[in-house]
MIFINU-658143 format. One line per 2 residues: number of its first residue (from 1); for each residue x negated, y, z of C-alpha. Coordinates in steps of 0.2 Angstrom, whole numbers. Example, Ala and Ser with C-alpha at 12.3 -4.5 7.8 and 13.67 -1.06 7.14 Angstrom:
1	-62/-22/39 ~ -68/-5/36
***
This chain:
1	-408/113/-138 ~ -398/129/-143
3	-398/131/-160 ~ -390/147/-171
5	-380/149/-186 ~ -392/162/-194
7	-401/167/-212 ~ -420/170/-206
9	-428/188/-208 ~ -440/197/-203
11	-448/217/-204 ~ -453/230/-193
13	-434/238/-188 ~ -423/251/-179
15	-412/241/-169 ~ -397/254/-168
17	-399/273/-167 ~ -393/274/-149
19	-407/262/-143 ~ -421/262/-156
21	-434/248/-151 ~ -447/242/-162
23	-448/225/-167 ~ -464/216/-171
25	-467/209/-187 ~ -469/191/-187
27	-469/185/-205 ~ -481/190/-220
29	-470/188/-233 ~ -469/206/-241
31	-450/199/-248 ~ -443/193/-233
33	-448/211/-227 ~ -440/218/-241
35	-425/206/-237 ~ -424/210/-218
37	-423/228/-221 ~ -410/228/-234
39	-401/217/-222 ~ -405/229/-208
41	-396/244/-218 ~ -381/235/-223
43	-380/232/-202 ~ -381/247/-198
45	-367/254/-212 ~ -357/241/-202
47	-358/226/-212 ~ -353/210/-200
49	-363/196/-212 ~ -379/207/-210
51	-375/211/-193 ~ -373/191/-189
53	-390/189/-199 ~ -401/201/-187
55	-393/196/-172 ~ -400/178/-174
57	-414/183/-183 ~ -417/191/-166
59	-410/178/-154 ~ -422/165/-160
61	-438/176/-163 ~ -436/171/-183
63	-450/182/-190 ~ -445/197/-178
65	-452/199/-160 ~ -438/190/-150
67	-423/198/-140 ~ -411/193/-132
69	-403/210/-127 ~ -407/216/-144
71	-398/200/-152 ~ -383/203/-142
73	-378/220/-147 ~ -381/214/-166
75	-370/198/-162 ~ -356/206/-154
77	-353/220/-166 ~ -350/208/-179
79	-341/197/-168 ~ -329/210/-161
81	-328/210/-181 ~ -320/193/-181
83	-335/187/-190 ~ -334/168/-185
85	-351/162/-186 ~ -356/176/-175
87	-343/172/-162 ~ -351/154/-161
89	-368/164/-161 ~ -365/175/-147
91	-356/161/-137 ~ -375/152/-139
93	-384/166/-136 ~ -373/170/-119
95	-376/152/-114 ~ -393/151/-114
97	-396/170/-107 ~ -387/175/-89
99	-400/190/-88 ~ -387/197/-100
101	-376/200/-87 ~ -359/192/-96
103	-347/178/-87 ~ -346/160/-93
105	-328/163/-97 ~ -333/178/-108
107	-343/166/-117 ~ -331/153/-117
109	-317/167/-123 ~ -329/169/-139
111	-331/150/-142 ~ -314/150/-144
113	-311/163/-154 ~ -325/154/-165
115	-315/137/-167 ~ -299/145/-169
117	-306/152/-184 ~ -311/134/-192
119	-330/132/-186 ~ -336/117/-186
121	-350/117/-171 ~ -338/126/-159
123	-323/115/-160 ~ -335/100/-157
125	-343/111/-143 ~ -329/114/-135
127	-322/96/-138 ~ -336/90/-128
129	-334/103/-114 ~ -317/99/-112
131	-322/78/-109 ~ -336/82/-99
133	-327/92/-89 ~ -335/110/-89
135	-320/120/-97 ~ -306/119/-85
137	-287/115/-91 ~ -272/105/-85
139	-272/95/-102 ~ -292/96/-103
141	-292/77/-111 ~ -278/81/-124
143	-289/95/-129 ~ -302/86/-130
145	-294/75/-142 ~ -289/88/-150
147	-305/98/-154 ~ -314/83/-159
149	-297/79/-172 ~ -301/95/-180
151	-320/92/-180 ~ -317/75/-189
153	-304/82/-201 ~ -319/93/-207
155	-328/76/-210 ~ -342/77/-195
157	-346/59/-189 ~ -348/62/-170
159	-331/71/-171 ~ -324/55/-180
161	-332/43/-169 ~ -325/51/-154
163	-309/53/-162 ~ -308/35/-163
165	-313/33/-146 ~ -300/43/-140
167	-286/32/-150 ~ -296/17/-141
169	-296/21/-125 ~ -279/31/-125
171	-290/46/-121 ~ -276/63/-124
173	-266/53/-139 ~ -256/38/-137
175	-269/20/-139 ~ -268/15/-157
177	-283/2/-162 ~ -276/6/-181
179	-281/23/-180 ~ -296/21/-167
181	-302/9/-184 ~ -300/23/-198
183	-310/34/-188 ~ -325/23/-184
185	-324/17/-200 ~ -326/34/-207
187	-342/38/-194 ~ -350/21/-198
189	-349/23/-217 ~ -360/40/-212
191	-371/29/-203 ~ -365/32/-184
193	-373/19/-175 ~ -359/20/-160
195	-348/19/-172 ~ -354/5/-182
197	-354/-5/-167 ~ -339/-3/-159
199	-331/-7/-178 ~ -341/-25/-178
201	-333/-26/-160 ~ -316/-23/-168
203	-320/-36/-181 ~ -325/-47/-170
205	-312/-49/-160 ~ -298/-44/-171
207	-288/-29/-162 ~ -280/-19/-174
209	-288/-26/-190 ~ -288/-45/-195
211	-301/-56/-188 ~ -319/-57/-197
213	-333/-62/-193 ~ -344/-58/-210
215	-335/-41/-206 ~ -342/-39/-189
217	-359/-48/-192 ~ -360/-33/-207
219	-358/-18/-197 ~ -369/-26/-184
221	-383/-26/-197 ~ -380/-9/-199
223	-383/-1/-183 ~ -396/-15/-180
225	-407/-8/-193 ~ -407/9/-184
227	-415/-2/-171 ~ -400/-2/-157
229	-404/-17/-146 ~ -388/-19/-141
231	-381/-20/-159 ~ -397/-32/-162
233	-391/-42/-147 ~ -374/-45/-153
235	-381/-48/-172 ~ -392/-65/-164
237	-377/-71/-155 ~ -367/-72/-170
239	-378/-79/-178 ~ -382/-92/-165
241	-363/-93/-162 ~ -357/-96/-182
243	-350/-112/-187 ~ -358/-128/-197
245	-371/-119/-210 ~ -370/-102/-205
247	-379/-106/-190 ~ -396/-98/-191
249	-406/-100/-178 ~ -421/-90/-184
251	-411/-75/-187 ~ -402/-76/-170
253	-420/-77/-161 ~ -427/-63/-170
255	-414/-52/-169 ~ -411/-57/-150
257	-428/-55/-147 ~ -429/-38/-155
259	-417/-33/-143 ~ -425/-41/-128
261	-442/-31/-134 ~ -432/-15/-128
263	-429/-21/-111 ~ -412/-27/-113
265	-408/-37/-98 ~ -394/-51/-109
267	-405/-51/-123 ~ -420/-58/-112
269	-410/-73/-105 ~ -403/-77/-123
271	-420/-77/-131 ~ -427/-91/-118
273	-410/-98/-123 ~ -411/-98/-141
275	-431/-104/-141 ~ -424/-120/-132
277	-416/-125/-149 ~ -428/-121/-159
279	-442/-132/-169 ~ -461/-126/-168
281	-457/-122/-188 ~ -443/-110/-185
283	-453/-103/-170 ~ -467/-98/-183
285	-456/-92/-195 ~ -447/-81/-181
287	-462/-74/-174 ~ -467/-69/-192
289	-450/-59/-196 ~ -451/-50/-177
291	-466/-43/-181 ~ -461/-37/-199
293	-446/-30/-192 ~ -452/-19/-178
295	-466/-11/-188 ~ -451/-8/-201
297	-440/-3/-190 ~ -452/6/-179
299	-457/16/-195 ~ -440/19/-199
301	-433/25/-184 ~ -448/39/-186
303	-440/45/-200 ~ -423/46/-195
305	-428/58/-181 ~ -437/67/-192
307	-423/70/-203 ~ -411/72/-188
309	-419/86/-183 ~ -417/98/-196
311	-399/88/-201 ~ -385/101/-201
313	-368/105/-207 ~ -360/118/-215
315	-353/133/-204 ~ -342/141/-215
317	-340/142/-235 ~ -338/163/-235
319	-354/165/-227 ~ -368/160/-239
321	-383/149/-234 ~ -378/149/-214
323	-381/134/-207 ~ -373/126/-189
325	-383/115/-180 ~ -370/101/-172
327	-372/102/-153 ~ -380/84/-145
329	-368/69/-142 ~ -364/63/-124
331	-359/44/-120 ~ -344/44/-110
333	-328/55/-104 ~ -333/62/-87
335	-318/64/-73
***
């Protein structure tokens, strides 16, 4: 979904003097009428924040009849201001509406202006155009890596997980597992759940940070609470696989079997593996915890897309109470 960097109004308005349209009123709220058509004045004496504000206020239909054509005028003026979020903002806006008549590479030209400027959503935009292959350039991976670099720097944890995958895979910077480790560490600390696994996997098997198992089995956890069957699969076989008393046979079931519930083809044949071992007591005790656990994780999960969806980060500090909404993440670099 296309999200903008906007501060929501709404009022009956003049668009511009050369192309008056009314615009119905959507909100009740006498003070965000009030609001809106303050704003509205100081856009129309040329003042880019204001202009940015009615242009997304009018792009997304935020208390205001919506209009795209309308939105654009608003947008570009304070873009061909230099105003950063609005650069981002009309790069959105252009993406989402060909009727308006303006070439992907103008669109592209402003997404560009709007991370050279420092904007957090943009340089991760055009990051992951540049991996998937949409933005054409010679050196597309190395920008790539590049944009996402910048993104992490400003502490976003997709940018940092990709970043590390880039030092991983070798993907536009030279492969360094050191570095690929301090930038999953710094997603997973957020909570990434790609991240957290691919640091258990780092643990696991030692490259680029000493060996550790406790390590890996801990970062596991992590990103197995957030219900991802494959970090649940590899939590059960570690726990099957541990030495003398840290075998658990219990645990290893339920998580394995957590992960099998998903449809996960290696957790299915594990499970009947794991049940082989175990007694009728630890079978009961299992089968107690997997339920627990899926109604908590189940419940949990809930949550966290709830609060995903309005989750956003900062666009930029001279611009008060804008928000940036992060674009969504994609899984691999595409050739």
């Amino acid at each position: 979904m296309v999200r903008f960097v906007i501060a929501i109004f709404a009022s009956l308005l003049t668009l511009d003097h050369s192309n008056a349209l009314a615009v119905e009123i959507t909100a009740k709220s006498e003070v965000i009428r009030e609001r809106f058509e303050s704003t509205l004045q100081r856009a129309e004496r040329g003042d880019p924040n204001a202009q940015n504000s009615v242009g997304g206020a009018l792009a997304v239909g935020g208390g205001v009849t919506q209009d795209a054509a309308a939105a654009y005028r608003w947008l570009r003026k304070a873009a061909e201001q230099g105003h950063a979020a609005a650069q981002y903002n009309l790069y959105l806006l252009l993406r989402q509406s060909p009727s308006l008549g303006e070439s992907s590479e103008a669109a592209m030209q402003w997404l560009q202006k709007a991370t050279d400027q420092g904007i957090l959503p943009a340089q991760f935009s055009l990051a992951e155009l540049y991996r998937k292959g949409r933005a054409a350039h010679d050196n597309r991976r190395e920008r790539a890596a590049m944009y996402y670099l910048l993104a992490a720097k400003q502490g976003f944890a997709a940018a940092q997980f990709y970043t590390g995958w880039c030092y991983e895979k070798g993907i536009g910077v030279n492969q360094n597992d050191v570095e690929s480790i301090r930038w999953y560490l710094k997603a997973a600390t957020q909570g990434h759940v790609d991240a957290q696994i691919n640091l258990a996997v780092k643990y696991a098997q030692g490259r680029g940070v000493d060996k550790s198992l406790t390590q890996a089995r801990r970062w596991f956890k992590r990103a197995a609470r957030q219900n991802s069957a494959v970090a649940q699969y590899n939590l059960g076989k570690l726990y099957q696989r541990a030495q003398g008393d840290e075998v658990n046979l219990v645990e290893a079931y339920v998580w394995v079997s957590l992960a099998a519930n998903k449809g996960l083809e290696a957790a299915i044949k594990e499970q009947a593996l794991i049940l082989s071992l175990m007694s009728d007591e630890q079978i009961k005790r299992a089968e107690t915890l997997i339920a627990d656990r899926s109604e908590t994780l189940n419940r949990n999960e809930a949550h966290d897309r709830q609060v995903a969806s309005r989750r956003s980060v900062g666009a930029t500090k001279p611009i008060s109470g804008l928000e940036a909404f992060a674009p969504e993440q994609a899984e691999a670099f595409e050739d």
